[in-house]
VEXTORTI-397248 format. One line per field, with one value per residue: x negated, y, z of N, C-alpha, C in turn. Coordinates in nm, 2 decimals. Atoms other than C-alpha are relative to their C-alpha. Example, Ala and Ser with C-alpha at 12.3 -4.5 7.8 and 13.67 -1.06 7.14 Angstrom:
<pts>
nu -0.09; 0.09
nv -0.12; -0.11
nw 0.00; 0.00
cau -1.23; -1.37
cav -0.45; -0.11
caw 0.78; 0.71
cu -0.09; 0.08
cv 0.12; 0.11
cw 0.00; 0.08
</pts>
This chain:
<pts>
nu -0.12; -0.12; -0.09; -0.11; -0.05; -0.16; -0.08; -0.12; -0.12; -0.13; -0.12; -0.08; -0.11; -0.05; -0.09; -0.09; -0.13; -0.05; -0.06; -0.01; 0.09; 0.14; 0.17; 0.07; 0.10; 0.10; 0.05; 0.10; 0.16; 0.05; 0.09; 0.10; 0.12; 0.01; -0.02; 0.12; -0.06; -0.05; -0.14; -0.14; -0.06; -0.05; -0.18; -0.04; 0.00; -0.13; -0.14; -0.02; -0.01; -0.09; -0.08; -0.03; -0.05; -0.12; -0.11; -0.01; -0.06; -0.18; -0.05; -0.05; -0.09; -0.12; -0.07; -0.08; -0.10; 0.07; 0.06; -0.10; 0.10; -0.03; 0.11; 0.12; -0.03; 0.03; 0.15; 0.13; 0.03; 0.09; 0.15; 0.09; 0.08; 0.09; 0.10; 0.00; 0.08; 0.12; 0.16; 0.08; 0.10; 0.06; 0.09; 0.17; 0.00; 0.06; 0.14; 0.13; 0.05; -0.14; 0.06; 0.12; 0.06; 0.11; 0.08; -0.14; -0.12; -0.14; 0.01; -0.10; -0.01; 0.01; -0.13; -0.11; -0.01; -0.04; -0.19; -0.08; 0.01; -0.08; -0.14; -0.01; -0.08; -0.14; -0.06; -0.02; -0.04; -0.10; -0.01; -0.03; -0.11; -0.14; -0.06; -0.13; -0.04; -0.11; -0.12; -0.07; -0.01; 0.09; -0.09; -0.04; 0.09; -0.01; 0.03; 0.09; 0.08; 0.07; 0.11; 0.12; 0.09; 0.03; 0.15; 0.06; 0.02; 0.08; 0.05; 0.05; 0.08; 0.12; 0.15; 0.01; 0.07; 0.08; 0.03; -0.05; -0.09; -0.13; -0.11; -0.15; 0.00; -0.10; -0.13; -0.10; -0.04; -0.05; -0.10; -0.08; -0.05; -0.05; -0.08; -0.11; 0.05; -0.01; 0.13; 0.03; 0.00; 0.11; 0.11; -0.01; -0.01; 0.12; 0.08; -0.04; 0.09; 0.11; 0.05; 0.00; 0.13; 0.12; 0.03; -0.05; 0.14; 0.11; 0.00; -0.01; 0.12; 0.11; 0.11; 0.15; 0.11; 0.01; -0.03; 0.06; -0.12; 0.06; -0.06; -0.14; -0.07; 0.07; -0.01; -0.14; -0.07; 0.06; -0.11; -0.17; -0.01; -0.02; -0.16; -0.09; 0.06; -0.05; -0.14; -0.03; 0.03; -0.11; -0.15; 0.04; 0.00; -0.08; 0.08; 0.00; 0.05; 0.12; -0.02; 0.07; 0.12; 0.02; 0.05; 0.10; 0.11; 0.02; 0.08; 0.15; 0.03; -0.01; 0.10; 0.13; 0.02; 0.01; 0.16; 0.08; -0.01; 0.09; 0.12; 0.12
nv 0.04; -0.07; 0.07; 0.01; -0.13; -0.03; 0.15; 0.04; -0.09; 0.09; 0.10; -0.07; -0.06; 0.12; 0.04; -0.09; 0.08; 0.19; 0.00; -0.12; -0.07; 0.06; -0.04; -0.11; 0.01; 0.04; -0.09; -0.03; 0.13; 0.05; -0.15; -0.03; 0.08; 0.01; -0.12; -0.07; -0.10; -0.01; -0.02; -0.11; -0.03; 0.08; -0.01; -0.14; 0.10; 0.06; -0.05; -0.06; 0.20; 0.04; -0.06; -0.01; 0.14; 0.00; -0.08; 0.06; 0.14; -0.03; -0.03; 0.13; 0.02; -0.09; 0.03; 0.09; -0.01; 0.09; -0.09; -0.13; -0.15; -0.04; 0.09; -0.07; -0.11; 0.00; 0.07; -0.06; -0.11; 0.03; 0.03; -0.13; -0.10; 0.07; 0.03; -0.14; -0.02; 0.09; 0.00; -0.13; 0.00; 0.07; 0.09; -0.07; 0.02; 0.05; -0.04; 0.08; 0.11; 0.04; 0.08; 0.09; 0.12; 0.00; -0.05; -0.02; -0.19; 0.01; -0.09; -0.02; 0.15; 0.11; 0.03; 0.02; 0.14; 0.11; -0.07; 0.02; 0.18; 0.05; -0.06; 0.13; 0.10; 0.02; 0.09; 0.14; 0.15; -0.06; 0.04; 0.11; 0.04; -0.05; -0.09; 0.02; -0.09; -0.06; 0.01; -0.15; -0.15; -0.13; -0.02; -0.01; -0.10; -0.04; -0.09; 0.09; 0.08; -0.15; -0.04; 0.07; -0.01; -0.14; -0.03; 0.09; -0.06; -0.07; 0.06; 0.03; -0.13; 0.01; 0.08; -0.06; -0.10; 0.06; 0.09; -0.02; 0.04; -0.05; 0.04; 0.07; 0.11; -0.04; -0.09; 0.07; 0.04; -0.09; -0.03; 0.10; 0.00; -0.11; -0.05; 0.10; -0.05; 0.05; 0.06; -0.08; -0.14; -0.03; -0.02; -0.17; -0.12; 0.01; -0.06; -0.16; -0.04; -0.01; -0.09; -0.11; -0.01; -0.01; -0.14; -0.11; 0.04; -0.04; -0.12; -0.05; 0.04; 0.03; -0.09; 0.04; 0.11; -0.02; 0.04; 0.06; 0.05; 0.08; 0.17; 0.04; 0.02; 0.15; 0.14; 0.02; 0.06; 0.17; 0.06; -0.02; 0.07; 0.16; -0.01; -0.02; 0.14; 0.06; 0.00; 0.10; 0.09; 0.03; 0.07; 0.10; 0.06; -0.04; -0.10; -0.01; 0.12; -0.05; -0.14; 0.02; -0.01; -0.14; -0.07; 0.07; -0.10; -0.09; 0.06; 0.04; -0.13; -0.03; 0.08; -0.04; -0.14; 0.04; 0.02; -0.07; -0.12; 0.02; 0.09; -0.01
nw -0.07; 0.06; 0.10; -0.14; -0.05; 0.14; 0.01; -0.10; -0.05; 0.11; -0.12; -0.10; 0.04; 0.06; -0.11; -0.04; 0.08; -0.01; -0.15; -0.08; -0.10; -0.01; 0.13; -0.06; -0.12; 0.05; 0.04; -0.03; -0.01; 0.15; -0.02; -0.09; -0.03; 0.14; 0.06; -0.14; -0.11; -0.21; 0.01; -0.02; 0.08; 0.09; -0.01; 0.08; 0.12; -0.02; 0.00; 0.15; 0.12; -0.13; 0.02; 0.15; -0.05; -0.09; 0.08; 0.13; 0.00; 0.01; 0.12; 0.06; -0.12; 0.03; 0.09; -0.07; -0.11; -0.05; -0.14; -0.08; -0.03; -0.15; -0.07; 0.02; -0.05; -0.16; 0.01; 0.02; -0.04; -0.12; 0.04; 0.03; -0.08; -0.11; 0.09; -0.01; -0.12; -0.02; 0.04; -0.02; -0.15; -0.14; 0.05; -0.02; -0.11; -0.01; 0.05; 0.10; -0.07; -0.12; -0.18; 0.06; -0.10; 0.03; 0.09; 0.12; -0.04; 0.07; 0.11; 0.01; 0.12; -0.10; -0.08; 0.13; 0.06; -0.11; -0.03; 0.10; 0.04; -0.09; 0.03; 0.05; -0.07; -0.03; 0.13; 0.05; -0.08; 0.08; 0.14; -0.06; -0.07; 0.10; -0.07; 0.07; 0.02; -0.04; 0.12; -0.07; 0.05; -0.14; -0.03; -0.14; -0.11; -0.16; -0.02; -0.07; 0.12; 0.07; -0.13; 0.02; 0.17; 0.05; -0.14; 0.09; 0.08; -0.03; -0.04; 0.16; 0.04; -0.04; 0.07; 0.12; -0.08; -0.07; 0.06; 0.13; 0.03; -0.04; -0.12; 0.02; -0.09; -0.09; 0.10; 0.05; -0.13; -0.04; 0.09; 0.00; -0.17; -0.09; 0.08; 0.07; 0.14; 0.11; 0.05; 0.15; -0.05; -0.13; 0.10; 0.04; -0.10; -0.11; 0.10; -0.03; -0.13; 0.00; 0.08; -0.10; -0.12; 0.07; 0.07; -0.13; -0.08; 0.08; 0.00; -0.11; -0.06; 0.11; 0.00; -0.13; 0.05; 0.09; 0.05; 0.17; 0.09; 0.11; 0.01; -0.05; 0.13; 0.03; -0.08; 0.03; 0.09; 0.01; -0.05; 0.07; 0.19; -0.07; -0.07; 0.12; 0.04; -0.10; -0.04; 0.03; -0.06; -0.13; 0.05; 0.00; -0.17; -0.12; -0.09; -0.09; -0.02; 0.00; -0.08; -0.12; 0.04; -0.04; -0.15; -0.08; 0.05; -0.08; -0.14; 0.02; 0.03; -0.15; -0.12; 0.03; -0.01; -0.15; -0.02; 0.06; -0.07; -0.10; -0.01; 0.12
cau -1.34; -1.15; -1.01; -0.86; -0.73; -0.50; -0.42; -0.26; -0.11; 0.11; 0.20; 0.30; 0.56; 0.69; 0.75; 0.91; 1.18; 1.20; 1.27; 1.35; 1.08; 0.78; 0.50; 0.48; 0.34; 0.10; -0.01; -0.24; -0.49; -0.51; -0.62; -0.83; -1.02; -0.99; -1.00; -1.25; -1.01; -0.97; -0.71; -0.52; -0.55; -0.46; -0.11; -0.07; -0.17; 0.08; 0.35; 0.32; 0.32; 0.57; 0.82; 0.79; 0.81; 1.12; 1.33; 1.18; 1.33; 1.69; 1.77; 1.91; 2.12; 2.26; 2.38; 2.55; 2.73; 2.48; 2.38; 2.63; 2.48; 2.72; 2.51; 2.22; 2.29; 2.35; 2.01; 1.81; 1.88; 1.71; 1.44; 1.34; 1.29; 1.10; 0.84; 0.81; 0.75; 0.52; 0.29; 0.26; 0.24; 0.18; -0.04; -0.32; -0.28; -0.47; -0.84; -1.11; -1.23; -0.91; -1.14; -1.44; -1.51; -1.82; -1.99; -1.70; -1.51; -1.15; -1.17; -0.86; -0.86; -0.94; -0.61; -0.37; -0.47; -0.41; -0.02; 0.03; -0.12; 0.14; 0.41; 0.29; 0.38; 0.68; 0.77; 0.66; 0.85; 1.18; 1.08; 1.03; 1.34; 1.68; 1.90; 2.28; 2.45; 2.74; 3.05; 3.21; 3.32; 3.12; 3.49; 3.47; 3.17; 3.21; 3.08; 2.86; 2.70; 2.63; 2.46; 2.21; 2.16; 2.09; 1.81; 1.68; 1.66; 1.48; 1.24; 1.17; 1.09; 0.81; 0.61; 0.68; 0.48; 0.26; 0.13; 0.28; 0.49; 0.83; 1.01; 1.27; 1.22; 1.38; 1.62; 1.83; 1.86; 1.99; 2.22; 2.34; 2.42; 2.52; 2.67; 2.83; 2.67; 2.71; 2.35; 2.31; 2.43; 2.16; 1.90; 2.02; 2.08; 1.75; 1.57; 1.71; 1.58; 1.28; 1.22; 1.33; 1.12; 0.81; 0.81; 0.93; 0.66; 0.40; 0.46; 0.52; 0.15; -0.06; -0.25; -0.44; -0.60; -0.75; -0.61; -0.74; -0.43; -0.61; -0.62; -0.30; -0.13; -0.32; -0.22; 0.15; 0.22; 0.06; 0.30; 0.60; 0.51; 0.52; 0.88; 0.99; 0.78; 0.97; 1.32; 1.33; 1.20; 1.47; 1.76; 1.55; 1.43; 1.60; 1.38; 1.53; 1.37; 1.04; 1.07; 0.95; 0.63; 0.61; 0.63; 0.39; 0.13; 0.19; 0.08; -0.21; -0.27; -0.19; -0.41; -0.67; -0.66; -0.67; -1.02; -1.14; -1.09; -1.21; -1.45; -1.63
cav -5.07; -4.79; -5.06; -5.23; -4.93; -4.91; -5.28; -5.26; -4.94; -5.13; -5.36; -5.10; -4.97; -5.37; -5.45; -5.11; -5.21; -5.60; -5.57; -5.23; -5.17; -5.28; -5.11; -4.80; -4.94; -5.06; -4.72; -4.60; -4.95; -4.94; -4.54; -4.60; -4.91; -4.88; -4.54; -4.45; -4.20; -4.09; -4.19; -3.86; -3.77; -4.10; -4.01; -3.70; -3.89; -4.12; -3.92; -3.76; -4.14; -4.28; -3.97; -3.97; -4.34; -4.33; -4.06; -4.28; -4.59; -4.41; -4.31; -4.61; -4.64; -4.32; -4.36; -4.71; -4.51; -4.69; -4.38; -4.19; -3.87; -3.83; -4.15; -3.99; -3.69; -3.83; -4.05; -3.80; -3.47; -3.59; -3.74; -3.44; -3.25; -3.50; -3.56; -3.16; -3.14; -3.42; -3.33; -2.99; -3.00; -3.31; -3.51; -3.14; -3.21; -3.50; -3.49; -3.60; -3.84; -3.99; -4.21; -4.38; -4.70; -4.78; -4.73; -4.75; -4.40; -4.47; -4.19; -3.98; -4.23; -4.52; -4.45; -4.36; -4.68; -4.89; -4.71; -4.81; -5.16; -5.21; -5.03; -5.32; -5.61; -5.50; -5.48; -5.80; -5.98; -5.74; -5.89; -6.23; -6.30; -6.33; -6.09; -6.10; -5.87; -5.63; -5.59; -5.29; -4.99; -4.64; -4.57; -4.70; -4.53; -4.46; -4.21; -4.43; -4.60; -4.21; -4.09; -4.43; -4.41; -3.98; -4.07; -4.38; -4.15; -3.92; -4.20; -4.30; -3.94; -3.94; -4.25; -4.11; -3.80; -4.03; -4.26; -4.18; -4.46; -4.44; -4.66; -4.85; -5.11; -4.93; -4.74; -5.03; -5.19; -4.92; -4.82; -5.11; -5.23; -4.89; -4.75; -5.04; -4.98; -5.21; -5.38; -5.22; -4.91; -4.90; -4.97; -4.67; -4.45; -4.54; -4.45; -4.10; -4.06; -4.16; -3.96; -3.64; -3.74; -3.81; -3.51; -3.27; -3.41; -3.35; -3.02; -2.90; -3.01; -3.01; -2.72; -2.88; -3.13; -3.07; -3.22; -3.45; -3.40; -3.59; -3.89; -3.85; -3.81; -4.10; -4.38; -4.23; -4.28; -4.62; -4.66; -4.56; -4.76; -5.08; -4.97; -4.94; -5.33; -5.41; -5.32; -5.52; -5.76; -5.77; -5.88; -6.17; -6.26; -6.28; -6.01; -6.15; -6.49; -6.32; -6.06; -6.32; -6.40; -6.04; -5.99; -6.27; -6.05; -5.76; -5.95; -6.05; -5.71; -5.59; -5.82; -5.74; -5.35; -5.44; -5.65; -5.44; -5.15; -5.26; -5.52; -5.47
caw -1.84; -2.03; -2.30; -1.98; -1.88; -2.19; -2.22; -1.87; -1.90; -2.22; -1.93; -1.72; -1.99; -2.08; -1.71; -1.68; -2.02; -1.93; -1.55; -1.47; -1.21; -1.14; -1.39; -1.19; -0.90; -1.10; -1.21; -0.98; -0.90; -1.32; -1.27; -1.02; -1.03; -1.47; -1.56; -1.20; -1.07; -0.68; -0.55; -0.46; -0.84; -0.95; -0.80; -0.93; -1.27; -1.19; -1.11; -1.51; -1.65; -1.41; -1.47; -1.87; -1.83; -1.68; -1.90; -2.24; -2.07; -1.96; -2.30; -2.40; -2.03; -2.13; -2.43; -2.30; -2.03; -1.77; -1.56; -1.28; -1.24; -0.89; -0.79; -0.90; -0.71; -0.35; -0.41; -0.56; -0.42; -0.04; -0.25; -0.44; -0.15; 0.05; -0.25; -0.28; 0.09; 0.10; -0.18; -0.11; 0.28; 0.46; 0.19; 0.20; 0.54; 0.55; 0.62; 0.40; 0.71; 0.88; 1.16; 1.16; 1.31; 1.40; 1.08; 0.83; 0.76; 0.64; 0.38; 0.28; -0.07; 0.14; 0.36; 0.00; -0.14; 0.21; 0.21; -0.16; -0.11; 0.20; -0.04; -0.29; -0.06; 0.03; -0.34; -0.44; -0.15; -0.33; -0.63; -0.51; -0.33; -0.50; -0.50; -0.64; -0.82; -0.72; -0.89; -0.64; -0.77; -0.67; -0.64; -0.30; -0.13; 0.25; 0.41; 0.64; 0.29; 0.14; 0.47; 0.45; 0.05; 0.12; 0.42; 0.19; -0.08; 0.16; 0.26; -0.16; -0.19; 0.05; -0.06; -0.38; -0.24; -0.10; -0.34; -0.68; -0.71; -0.82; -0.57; -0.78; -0.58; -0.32; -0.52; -0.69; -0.37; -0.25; -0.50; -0.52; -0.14; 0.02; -0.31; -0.46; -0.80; -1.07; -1.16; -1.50; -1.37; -1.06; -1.34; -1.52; -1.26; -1.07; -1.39; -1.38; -1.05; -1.08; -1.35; -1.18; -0.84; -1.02; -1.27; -1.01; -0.79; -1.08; -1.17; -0.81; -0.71; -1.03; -0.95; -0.67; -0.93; -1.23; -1.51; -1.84; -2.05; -2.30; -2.12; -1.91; -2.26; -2.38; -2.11; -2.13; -2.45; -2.45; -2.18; -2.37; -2.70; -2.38; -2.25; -2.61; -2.67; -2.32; -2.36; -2.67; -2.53; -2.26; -2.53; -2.60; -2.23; -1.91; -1.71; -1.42; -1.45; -1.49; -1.21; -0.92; -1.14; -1.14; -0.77; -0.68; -0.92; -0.72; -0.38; -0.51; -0.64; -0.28; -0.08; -0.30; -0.27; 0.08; 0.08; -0.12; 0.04; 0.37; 0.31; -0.03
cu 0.13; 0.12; 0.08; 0.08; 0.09; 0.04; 0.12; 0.09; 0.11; 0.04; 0.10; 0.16; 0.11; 0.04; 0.14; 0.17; 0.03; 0.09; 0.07; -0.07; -0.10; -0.13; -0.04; -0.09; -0.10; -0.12; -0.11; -0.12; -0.03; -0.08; -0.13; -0.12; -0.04; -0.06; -0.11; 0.04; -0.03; 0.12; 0.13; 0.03; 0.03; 0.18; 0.03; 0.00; 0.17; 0.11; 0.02; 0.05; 0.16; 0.12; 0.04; 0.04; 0.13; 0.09; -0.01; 0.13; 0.17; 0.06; 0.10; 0.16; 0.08; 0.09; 0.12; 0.12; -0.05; -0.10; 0.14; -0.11; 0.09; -0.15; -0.14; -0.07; 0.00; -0.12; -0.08; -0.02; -0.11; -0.15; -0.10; -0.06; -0.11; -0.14; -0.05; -0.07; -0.11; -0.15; -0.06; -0.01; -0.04; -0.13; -0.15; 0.00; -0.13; -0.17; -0.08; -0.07; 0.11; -0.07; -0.09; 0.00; -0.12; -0.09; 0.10; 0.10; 0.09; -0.02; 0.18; 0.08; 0.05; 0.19; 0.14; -0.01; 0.02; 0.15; 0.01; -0.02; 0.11; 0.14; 0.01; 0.03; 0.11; 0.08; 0.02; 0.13; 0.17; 0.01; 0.02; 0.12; 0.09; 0.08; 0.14; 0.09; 0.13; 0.07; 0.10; -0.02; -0.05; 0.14; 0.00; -0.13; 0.10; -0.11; -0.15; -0.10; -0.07; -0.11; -0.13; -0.06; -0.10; -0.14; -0.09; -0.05; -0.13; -0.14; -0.11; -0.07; -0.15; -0.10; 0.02; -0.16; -0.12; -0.11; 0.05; 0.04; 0.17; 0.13; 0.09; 0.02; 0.08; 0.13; 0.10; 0.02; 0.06; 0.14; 0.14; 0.09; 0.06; 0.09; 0.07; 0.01; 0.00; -0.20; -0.05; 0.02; -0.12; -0.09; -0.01; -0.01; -0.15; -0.12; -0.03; -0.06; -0.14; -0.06; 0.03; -0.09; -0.13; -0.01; 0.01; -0.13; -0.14; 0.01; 0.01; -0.17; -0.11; -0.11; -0.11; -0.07; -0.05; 0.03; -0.01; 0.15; 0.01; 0.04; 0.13; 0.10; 0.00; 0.09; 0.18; 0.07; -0.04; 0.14; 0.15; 0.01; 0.03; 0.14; 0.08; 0.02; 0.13; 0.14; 0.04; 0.02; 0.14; 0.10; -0.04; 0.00; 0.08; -0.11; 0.01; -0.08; -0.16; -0.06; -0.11; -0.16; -0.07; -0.06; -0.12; -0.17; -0.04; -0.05; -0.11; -0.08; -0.04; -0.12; -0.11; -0.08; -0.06; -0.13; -0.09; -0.03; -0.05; -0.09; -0.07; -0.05
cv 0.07; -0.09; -0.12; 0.04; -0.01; -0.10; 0.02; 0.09; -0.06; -0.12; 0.07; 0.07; -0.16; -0.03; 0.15; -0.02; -0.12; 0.03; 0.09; 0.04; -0.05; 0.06; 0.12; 0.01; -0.09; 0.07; 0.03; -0.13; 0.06; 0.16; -0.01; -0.12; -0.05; 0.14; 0.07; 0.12; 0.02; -0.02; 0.10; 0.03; -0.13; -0.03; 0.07; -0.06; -0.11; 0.02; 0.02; -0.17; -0.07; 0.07; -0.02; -0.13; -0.03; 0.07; -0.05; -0.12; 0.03; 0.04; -0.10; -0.05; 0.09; 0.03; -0.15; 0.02; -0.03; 0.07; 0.05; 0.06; 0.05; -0.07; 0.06; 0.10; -0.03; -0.10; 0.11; 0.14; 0.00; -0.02; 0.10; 0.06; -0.07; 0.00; 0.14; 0.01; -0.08; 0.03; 0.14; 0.07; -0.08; -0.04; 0.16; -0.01; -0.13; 0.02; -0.06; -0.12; -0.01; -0.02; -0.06; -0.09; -0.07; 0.05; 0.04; 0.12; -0.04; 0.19; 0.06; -0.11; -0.13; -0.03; -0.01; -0.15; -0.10; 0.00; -0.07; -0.17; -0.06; 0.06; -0.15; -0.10; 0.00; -0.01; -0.08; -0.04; 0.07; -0.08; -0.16; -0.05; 0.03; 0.06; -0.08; 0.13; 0.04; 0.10; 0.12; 0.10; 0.12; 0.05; -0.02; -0.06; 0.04; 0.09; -0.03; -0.03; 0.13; 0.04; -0.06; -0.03; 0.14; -0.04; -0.10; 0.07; 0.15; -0.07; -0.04; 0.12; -0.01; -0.07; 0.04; 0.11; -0.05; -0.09; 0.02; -0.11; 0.03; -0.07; -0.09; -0.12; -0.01; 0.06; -0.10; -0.05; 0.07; -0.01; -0.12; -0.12; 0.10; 0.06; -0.09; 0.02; -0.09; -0.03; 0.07; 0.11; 0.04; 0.00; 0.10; 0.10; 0.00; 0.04; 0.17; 0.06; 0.01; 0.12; 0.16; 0.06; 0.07; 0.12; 0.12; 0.00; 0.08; 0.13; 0.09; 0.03; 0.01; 0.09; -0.03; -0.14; 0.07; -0.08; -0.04; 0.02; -0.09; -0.16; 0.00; -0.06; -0.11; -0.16; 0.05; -0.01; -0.11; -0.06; 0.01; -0.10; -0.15; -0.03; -0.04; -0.17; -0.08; 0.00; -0.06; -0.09; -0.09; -0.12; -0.12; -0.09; 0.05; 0.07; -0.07; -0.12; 0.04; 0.11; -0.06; -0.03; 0.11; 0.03; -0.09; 0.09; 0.10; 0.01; 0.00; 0.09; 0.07; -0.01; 0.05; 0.11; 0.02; -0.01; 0.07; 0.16; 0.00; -0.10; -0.02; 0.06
cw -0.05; -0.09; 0.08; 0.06; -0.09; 0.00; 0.14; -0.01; -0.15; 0.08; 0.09; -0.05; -0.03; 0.13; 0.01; -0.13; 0.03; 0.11; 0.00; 0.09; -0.03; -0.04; 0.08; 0.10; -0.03; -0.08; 0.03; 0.05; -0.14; 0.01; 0.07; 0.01; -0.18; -0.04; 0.10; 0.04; 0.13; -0.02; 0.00; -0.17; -0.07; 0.02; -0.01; -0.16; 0.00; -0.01; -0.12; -0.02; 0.06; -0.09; -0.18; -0.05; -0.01; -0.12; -0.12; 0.06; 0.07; -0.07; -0.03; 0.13; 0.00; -0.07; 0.01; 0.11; 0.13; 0.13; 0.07; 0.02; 0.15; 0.07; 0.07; 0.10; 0.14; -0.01; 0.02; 0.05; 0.11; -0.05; -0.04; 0.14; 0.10; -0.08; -0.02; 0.12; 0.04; -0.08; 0.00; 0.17; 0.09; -0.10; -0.01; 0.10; 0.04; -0.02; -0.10; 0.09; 0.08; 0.10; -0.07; 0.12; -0.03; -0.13; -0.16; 0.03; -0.09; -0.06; 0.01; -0.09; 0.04; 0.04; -0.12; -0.04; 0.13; -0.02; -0.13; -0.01; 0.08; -0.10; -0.12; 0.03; 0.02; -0.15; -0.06; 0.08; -0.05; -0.11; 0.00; 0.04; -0.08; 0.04; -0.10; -0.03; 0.03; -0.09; 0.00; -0.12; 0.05; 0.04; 0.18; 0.09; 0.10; 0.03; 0.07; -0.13; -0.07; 0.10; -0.01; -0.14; -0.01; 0.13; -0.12; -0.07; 0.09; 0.07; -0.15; -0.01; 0.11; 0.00; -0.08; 0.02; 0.01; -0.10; -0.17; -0.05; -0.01; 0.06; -0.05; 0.09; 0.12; -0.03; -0.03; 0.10; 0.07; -0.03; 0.01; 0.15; 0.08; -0.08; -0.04; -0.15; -0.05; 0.01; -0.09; 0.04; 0.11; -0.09; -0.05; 0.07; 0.08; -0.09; -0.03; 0.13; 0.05; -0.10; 0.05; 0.13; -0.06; -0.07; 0.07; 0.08; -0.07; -0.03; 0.10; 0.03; -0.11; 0.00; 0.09; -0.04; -0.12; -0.10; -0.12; -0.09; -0.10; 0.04; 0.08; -0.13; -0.04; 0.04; 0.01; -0.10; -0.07; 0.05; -0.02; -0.10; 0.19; 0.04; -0.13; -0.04; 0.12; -0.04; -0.18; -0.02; 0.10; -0.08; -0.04; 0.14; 0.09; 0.07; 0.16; 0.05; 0.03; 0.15; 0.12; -0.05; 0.05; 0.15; 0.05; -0.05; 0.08; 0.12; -0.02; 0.01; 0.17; 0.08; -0.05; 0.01; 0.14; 0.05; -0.04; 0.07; 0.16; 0.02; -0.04; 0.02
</pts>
């Protein structure tokens, strides 16, 4: 299943250059039901891939001009600390047997992958639906719109935490509705963020896994050569045309983590 395992993680870097989102929350299923991870360390895994991910694919948004780093800054500061506090005190918090019914024990695993399948739904139906882009200037941020981007941002950090996704999904929507971010800019800037989260995340928490560097390494610079494949890709294709394909994938994905998880 390993040579699966690498095919998709070269998807996971092509959605992340075409679109701008997407591939990350695609990270841990491919760890875990390719590669035969647990879930807790397939989001620690994650987080590394995700993070390095992210800082290959904001190079190019930096050089363009295509990040705010204020932006950045009332986003990501809440986030960091929520993803910090999450993976190093609520998520050992959890037991090894959440509940059992009748004869079925929702597992700690079990319960990570139910949260990331419900975090996959809600992204597809992100991805799915159209959105329209905004033209505002961050010039004119309100105070009200900082407040609900700096709680948001403290909400991304905690699934972050949670699941080792890196949220863009929630992020450009964000950015872009409360801040009044430019499109291409929220892409940029939400790249930066992520990559901060995630890495931050992973190095915060890594000692309470053990760690293949071999194959982390491996499946992350698979998934950089895919970002690299992706974001040439982009000036060819419209990403955005593609996006709802995308999210209907991710449902599927969803639902299936789902059956599978409570009924296989």
């Amino acid at each position: 299943m390993e040579i699966f395992g690498y095919l998709a993680s070269v998807l996971i870097g092509i959605s992340l250059g075409l679109i701008g989102g997407g591939g990350s929350i695609l990270t841990v299923p491919v760890l875990v039901y390719l590669f035969g991870l647990d879930a807790f360390v397939a989001t620690e895994y994650s987080l590394f891939i995700v993070g390095i991910s992210s800082v290959v694919g904001s190079v190019s948004y930096f050089k363009k001009g295509l990040v705010n780093l204020k932006t950045a800054l009332v986003f990501g500061i809440p986030s960091i600390i929520s993803i910090f506090l999450t993976r190093n005190y609520i998520v050992p918090l959890i037991p090894a047997k959440v509940v059992t019914v009748s004869n079925f024990v929702v597992t700690k695993d079990i319960l990570l992958l139910l949260i990331f399948a419900g975090l996959m739904i809600l992204a597809s139906y992100k991805m799915i639906q159209k959105t329209t882009d905004c033209v505002t200037k961050t010039s004119d941020l309100q105070k009200n719109s900082t407040l609900l981007a700096a709680g948001e941002g403290s909400v991304v950090g905690i699934l972050t935490g949670l699941v080792g996704a890196g949220g863009g999904f929630m992020i450009i929507p964000a950015l872009v509705n409360l801040l009044k971010t430019p499109m291409k800019v929220a892409i940029g800037t939400s790249l930066v963020i992520i990559s901060l989260n995630s890495l931050i995340g992973f190095f915060s928490s890594m000692d309470a896994v053990k760690i293949d560097w071999k194959l982390l390494a491996t499946i992350s610079s698979i998934a950089i050569v895919g970002i690299i494949i992706g974001s040439q890709l982009s000036k060819k294709i419209d990403g955005k045309k593609l996006k709802p394909a995308f999210g209907w994938f991710i449902l599927v994905m969803g639902i299936y983590i789902i059956v599978k998880e409570l009924f296989l």
